[in-house]
C-alpha positions in Angstrom: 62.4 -10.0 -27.6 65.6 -7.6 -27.2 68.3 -9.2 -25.1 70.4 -6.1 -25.6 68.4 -3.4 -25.3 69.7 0.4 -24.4 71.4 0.9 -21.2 70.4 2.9 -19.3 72.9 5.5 -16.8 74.3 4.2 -14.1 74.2 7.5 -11.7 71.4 10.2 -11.7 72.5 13.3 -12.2 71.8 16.6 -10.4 73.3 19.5 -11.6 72.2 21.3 -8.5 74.0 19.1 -6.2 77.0 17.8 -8.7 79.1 18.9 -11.5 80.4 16.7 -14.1 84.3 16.2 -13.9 87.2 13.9 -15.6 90.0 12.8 -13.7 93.0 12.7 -15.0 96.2 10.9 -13.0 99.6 12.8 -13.2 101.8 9.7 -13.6 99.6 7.1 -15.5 97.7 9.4 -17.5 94.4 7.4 -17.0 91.2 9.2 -16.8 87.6 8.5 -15.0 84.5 10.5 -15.4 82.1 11.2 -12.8 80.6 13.4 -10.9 81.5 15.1 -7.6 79.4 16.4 -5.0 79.4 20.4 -4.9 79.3 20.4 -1.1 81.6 17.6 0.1 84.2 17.0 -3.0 83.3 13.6 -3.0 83.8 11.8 -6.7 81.5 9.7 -7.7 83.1 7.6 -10.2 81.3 6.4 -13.3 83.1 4.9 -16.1 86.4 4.8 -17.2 87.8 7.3 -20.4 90.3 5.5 -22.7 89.4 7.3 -25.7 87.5 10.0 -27.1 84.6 7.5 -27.7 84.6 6.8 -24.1 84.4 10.5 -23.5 81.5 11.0 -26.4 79.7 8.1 -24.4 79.7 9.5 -21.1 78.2 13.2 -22.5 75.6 11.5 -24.5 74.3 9.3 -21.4 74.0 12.7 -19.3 73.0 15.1 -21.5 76.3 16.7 -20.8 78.1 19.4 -23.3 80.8 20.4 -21.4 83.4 18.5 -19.0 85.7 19.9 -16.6 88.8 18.3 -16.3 91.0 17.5 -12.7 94.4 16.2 -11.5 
């Protein structure tokens, strides 16, 4: 029995409907990946980047190997 078995994304992705983005505050300098909607502009939050680990993490989950970044 695993009680800590592999998590699994919290967001599907579609590329054909989303691209993957970080964004970056100005002032505090915190980040949040996501995804936003190619049509509407809406983000989609998913986790939160405090390192590069964080960062590693998020690309992994999703397949991803390239990130744009927004203020």
């Amino acid at each position: 029995m695993n009680l800590f078995g592999k998590k699994k994304p919290a967001h599907i992705y579609d590329p054909e409907k989303e691209k993957p983005v970080i964004r970056a505050s100005i002032c505090t300098g915190e980040q949040a990946a996501g995804f936003k909607d190619l049509q509407t502009g809406v983000f989609h939050e998913v986790m939160l980047i405090r390192d590069d680990k964080d960062l590693r993490e998020f690309m992994k989950a999703y397949g991803l190997t390239e990130v744009g970044k927004e203020y």
